[in-house]
N, C-alpha and C positions, 0 to 999 in steps of 0.2 A: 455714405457710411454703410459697413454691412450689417448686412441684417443679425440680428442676437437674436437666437430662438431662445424662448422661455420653458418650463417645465410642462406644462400643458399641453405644448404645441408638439413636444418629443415624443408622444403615441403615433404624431401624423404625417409622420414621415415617412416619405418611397423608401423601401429597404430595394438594393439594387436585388435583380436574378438574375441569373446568368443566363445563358441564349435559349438550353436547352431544358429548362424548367428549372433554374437553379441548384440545383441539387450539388454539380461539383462545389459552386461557392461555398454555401453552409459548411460543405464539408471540408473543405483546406480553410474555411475561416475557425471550425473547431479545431482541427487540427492545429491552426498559429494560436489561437486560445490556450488553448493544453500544453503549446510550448511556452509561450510565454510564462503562465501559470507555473509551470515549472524553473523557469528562469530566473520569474520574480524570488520562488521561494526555494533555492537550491541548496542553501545555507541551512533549512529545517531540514531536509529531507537528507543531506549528508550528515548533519549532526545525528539524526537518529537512527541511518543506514551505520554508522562508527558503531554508535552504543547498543545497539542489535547484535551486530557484529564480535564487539566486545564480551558479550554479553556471551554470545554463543561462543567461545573463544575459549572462555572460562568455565566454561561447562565441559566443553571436550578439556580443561587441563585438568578439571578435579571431577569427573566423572570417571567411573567403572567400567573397562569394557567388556565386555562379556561373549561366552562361546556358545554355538549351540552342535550337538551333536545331532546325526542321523541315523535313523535305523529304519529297515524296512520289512513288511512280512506279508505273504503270502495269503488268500484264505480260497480254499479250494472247495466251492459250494457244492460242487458235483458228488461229493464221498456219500456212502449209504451210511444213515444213520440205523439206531435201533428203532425197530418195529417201525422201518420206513419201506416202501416198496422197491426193491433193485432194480426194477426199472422203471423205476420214476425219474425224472431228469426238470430238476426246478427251471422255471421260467424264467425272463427279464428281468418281471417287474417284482418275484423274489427274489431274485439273483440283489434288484438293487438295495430292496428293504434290507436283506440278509445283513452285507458289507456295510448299509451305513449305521447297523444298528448295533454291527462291531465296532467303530466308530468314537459311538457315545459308550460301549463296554469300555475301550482304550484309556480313556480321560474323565472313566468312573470314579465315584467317590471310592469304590471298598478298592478298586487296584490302585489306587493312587494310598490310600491307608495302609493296603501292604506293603509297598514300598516304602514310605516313610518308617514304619516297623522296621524294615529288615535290614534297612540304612542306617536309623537310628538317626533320621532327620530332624525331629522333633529337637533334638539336642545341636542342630548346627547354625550357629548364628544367620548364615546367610537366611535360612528357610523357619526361623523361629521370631522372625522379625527385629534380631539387634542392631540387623545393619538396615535398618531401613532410614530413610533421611528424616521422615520425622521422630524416631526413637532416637537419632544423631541428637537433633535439635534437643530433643527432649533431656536427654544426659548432659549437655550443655547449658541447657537452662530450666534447672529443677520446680522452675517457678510454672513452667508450659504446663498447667492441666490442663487446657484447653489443646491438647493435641491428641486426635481421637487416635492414636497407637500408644499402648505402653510402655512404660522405662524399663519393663524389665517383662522377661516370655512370663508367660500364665504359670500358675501353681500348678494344678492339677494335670495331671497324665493326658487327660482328654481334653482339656482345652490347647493342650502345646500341639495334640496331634493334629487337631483342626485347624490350628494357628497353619503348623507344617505344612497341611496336604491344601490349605489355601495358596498360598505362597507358590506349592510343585503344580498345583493347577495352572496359575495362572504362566508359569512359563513354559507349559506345553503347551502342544501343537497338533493332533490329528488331524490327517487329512489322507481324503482317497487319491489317486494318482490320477485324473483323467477319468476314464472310465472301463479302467483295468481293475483286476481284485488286489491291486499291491493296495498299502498304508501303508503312508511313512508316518514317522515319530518324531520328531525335534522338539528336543528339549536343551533349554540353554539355562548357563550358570558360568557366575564368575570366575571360575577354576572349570578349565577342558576336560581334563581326568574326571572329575565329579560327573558334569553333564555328560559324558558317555558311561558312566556307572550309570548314571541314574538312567537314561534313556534304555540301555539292556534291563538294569532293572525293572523297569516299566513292562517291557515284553515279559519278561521271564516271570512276572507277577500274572499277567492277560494270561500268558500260557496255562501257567497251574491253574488259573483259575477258572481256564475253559476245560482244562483236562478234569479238574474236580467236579465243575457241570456236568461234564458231559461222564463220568464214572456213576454222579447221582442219579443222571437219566438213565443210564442204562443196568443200574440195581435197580431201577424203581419198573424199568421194563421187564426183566426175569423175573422179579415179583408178582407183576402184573399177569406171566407168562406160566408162571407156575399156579397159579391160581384159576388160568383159565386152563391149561392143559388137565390141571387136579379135575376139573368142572366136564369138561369135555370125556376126560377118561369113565368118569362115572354113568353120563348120560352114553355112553359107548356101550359099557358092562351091563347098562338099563337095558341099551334096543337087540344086546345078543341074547338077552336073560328070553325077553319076550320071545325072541326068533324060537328060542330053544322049546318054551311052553307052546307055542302056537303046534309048534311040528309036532310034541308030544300030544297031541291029541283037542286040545282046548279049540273053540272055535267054531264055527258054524259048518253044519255038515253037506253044503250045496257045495256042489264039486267047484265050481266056478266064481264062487263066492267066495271060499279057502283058499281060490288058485288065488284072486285080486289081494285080497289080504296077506298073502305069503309073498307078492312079488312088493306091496308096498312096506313089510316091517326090512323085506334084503335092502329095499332102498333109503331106507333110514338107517341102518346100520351101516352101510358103506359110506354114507354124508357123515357121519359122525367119526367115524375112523378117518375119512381123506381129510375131517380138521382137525383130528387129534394129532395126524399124523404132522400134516402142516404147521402147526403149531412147538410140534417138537421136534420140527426142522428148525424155526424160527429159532425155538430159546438156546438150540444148541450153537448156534451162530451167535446169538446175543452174550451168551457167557463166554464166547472164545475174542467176542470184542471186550470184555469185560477184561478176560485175563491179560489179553493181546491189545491195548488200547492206541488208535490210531489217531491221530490230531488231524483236523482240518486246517490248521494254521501250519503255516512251515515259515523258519526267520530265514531272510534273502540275503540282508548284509547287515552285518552286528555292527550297533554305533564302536566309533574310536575317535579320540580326543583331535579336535580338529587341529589344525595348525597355525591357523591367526583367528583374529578374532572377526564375529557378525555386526559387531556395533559397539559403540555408537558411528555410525559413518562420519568422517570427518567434510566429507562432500556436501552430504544431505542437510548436517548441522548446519555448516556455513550459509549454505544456499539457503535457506528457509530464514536463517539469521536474517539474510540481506534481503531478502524479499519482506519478509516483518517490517525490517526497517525503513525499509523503500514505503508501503502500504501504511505505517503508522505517521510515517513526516508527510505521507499528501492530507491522510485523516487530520496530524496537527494543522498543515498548512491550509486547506481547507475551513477548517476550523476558523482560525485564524482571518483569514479575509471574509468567513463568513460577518463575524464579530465585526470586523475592522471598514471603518468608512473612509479608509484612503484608497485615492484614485491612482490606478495603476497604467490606465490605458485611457485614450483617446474615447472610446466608446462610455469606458467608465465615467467620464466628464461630462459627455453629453448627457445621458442618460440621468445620471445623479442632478445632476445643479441647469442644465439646459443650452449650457452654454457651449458655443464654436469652441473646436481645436482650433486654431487658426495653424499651425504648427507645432509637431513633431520631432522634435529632434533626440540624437544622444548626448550623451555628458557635456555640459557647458565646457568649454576651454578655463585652467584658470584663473582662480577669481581675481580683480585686479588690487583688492582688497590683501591678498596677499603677496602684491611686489613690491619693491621697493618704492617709498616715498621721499628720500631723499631727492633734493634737486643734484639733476647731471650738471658737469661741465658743459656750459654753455659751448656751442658749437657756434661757426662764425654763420651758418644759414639759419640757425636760432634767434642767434641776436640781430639777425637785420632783417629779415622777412617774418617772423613771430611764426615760424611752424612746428606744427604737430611735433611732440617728441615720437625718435621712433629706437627708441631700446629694445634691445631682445626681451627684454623682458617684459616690454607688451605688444608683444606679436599675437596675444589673446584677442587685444583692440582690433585689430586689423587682419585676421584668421580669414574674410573670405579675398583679402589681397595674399595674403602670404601662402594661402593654400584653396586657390575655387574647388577645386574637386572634391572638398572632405565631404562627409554627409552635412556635417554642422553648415559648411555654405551652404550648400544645398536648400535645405533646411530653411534658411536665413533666406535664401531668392523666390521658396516656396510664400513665404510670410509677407514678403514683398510686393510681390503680382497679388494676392488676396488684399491688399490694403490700397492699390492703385484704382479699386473702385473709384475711393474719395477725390482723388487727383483726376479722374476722368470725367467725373460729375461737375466738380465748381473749379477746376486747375490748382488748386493748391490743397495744403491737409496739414494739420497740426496731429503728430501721434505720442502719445505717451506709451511710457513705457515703465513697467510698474510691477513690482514685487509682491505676491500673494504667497502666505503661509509662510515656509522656510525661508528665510534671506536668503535668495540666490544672487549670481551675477547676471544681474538684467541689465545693467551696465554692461553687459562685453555682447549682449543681442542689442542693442539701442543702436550703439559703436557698428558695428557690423553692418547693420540696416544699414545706418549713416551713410556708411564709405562705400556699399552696393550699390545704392541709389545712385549717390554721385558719383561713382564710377560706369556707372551708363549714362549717364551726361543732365542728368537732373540737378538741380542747384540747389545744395541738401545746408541745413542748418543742425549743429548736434548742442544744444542744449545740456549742460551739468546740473540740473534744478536742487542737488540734496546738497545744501552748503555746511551740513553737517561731516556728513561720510567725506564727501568729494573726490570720490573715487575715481570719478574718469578726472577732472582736475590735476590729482595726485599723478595722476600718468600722461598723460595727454598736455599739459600745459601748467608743470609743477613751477614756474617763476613766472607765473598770473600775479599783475598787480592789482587790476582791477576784475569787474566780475559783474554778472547781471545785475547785483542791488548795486552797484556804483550806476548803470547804466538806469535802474527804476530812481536812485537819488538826483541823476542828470548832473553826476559828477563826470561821468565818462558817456561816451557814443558808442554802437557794435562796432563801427568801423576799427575805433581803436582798443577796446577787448577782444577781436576773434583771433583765434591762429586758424592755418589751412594747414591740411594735411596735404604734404607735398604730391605722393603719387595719385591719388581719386579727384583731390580739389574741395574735399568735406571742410566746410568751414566750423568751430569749433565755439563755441560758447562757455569760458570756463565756470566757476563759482569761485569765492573767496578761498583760498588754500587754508583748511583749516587750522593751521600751524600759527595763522596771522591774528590778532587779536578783531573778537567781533566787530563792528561797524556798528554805529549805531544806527544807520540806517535801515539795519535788518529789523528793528521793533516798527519805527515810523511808518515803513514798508514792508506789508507781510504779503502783495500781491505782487513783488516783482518779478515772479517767474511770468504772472500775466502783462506784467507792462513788458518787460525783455520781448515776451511774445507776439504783443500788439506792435512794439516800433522793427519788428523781424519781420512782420506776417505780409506785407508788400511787395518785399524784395526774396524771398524764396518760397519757392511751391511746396518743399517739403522741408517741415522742424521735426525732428525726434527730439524730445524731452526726455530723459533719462528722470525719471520722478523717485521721489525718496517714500519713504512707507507711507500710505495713507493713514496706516493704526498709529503713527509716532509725530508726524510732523505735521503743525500746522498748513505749512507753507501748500502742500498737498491740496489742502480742501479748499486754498485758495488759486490754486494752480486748473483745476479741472476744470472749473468753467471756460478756460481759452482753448482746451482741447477741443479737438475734433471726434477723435479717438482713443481711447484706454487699454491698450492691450497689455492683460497679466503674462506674469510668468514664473508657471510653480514647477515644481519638479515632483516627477511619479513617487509615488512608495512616500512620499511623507506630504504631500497636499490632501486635506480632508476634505469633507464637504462643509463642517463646522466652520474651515479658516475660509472657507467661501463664504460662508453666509456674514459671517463676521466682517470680511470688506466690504461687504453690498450696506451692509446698514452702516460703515463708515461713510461714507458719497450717496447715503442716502438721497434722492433726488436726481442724481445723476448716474443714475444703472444703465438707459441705454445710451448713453456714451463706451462703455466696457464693450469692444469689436469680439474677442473673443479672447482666449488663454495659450501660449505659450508653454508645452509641456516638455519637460526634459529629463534625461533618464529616458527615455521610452527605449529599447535598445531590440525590439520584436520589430523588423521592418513593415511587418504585413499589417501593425499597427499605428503607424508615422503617419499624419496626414498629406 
């Protein structure tokens, strides 16, 4: 029998590495994880990559697009200001204060106020807040006081201009060029014409109102200039006053002592003159920039109303849409399998509940549940040799004759060689074959087995145990007269209930067709899957039992003690760990019998056992 690891025991297991310290492994086995992961949940991740999409879709059809214009201007640090030195030649790191501290002038509160004045901004819905989405909302539903913008612009003069020059703020733009003296200006608005009024407006606001600065520094300097030239002039008319008294006679009569004293009031009176005079070199220069005033700013290129529009980008919107959408369905899916205790993978089973994959596979073929149950026209090798029916329509039964190569045989010869343990050990093996969680077709893996087996030349017995369903019955042997409880009654012998499937030699066990009315022998004898199995167990090395649900049928809990073997079979994305625990406490007593599980759906190959 093979070995069933338990929950316990799944800490203590060799995780394989690869040669070279494993590192490639982990990493293409996360890599099949993340696909898988993605496979499993592709259906979330598209549905919300759509509605993302959608979403952004609808934005670019009822959104605004809007312009911005450009202007650019000059500021030439080098120019002499008033009562600066002509050759002086500012530095770097004024050079950089200067420009960036024109800058924050550009996208000042008072020039950003005169322009809104002299526009008459204050008054235009765009920039008084009417058209804003929540004042939309708000007009729409009179009930919204809960939305922190108004229904209606401000009363007052000076709250609409604040309202305004909030608004012209925020869709300006200063910025220096690199590390040139240009500045450019972009300013954007839903109307072209506008944003380039406004944008010249902006400049032509900066300008007056550097040329104003700079008119008041340079009145405040002739002020300053005439007050000192006034001051200078008098201490002038002072040290000639003196000159003149000392000559006339005043003063010490030591020749030598009059001489030092006469050469030091000439030299105070010449310093006093060469600044008086200096000084009114200065103010006369100061007053001719006063009359003559020269801007340090000069504008390079006047904004004009662009030609398409800056935004919304149709590119930008989408992409970010579908990136959202992508990044929110793995957050939901994520989510999702966080939450969710269904097993998706091979690993996920182990791990969870402890038990073997024993196999791997994809989609079952077919359930046979859904072919036809009508009896065929008997054929003349039917009616005289009692074999297998073989209708196209259950080419499911027999999938690894009609096609060895698919993965599903595959699959099926993998689950095969894992189970030849039992055979190798005591020469014979009784295996079930048994439905966990979802009703699947664990009938068309039973069938399969069956016809593998004996088609490598092992002398294989297939068992119908569910005389409810009777699904391989139904297909395999639909005008069965008799059936394992005739053969537990010792109304009938196997000999004369099996059919053989013509091309493998699988000989066939059917059940009661359930179309026939019950036997009463079904109540007398509720162990006849085990008697069938006892007067079979002799004469072939290998039974598959095809078993009916252990959560519904008696017959089941009296079926498992002639097994050898239990192999489930649930399918990925809907087996829990829950519909696991819940068959183990059905056959309570009987858990290591269960070889391991049958997983299907699995469709991530690097995940298949």
């Amino acid at each position: 029998m093979l070995q069933v690891p338990h929950k316990h025991d799944a800490g203590n297991r060799d995780v394989p590495v690869a040669a070279h310290g494993g590192v490639p492994d982990v990493e293409l086995a996360d890599i099949a994880a993340l696909a898988a992961f993605a496979r499993r949940n592709l259906g979330t991740i598209l549905v919300c990559t759509i509605l993302c999409m959608a979403v952004g879709i609808s934005y670019l059809a009822f959104s605004t697009s809007y312009y911005t214009a450009r202007t650019t201007v000059l500021l030439d640090v080098k120019k002499p200001r008033a009562v600066q030195d002509q050759d002086a030649i500012p530095n770097n790191v004024a050079e950089i204060g200067y420009i960036e501290s024109q800058v924050v002038v550009l996208q000042s509160a008072l020039t950003i106020e005169n322009t809104v004045t002299q526009l008459h901004l204050d008054d235009d819905p765009e920039f008084n807040g009417m058209l804003d989405w929540r004042a939309s909302i708000a007009r729409l539903c009179p009930s919204a006081a809960w939305l922190p913008c108004p229904r209606q612009p401000p009363d007052s003069a000076a709250a609409r201009l604040r309202s305004a020059a909030e608004h012209v703020r925020q869709a300006l733009v200063v910025q220096r060029i690199g590390t040139s003296q240009v500045i450019e200006v972009n300013f954007s608005s839903r109307n072209k014409d506008k944003a380039a009024e406004i944008a010249n407006a902006l400049v032509s606001s900066y300008l007056a109102g550097q040329s104003a600065a700079g008119m008041r520094l340079t009145q405040q300097a002739i002020t300053w200039l005439e007050q000192r030239i006034e001051a200078l002039r008098q201490q002038t008319l002072e040290a000639a006053q003196r000159l003149q008294e000392f000559k006339a006679g005043s003063g010490p009569s030591d020749p030598a002592q009059r001489a030092f004293m006469l050469r030091e009031l000439l030299s105070a009176l010449e310093n006093h003159q060469t600044l008086y005079q200096g000084f009114v070199h200065r103010y006369a220069e100061t007053a001719q920039q006063l009359s003559f005033p020269i801007s340090d700013v000069r504008v390079l290129t006047v904004a004009s109303p662009p030609s398409r529009p800056d935004g919304p980008s149709n590119t930008a919107i989408l992409a970010i849409a579908a990136l959202g959408g992508i990044v929110l369905g793995l957050m939901i899916a994520a989510a999702k399998e966080r939450l969710d205790r269904t097993i998706h993978t091979p690993d996920q089973l182990e791990a969870s509940t402890g038990l073997t994959c024993v196999a791997a596979m994809p989609q079952i073929p077919s359930s046979p549940r859904k072919m036809r149950s009508q009896r065929p026209a008997a054929s003349p090798g039917e009616a005289g040799a009692r074999l297998c029916a073989t209708r196209p329509d259950t080419d499911a039964l027999r999938q690894v004759v009609k096609d060895p190569g698919s993965e599903f045989s595959r699959a099926i010869g993998l689950l095969l060689s894992r189970l030849e343990t039992r055979l190798r050990d005591t020469g014979s093996a009784v295996i079930g074959i048994a439905p966990v969680g979802h009703r699947l077709s664990h009938e068309i893996v039973a069938s399969n087995l069956a016809m593998l087996a004996a088609g490598l030349g092992r002398k294989t017995l297939l068992i119908d145990a569910d005389r409810h369903a009777a699904a391989l019955t139904r297909c395999l042997a639909p005008g069965a007269a008799c059936g394992g409880i005739d053969i537990a009654a010792k109304k009938s012998t196997i000999e004369t209930a099996l059919y053989t499937d013509e091309t493998t030699g699988m000989q066939f066990l059917p059940s009661r067709f359930p179309s026939r009315p019950e036997p009463a022998e079904a109540i007398r004898f509720p162990d006849w899957i085990a008697a069938a199995i006892s007067q079979a167990r002799d004469n072939y090395p290998l039974i598959i039992v095809a078993m009916p649900e252990c959560l519904e049928s008696a017959d089941a809990h009296y079926a498992i003690d002639a097994l050898d073997d239990l192999v489930l079979v649930g399918q990925a994305g809907r087996l829990t760990v829950g519909q696991i625990s819940e068959f183990f406490r059905s056959i309570r007593g009987n858990e290591k019998r269960v070889a391991g599980v049958v997983l299907s759906h699995v469709f991530d190959r690097s995940k298949r056992c």
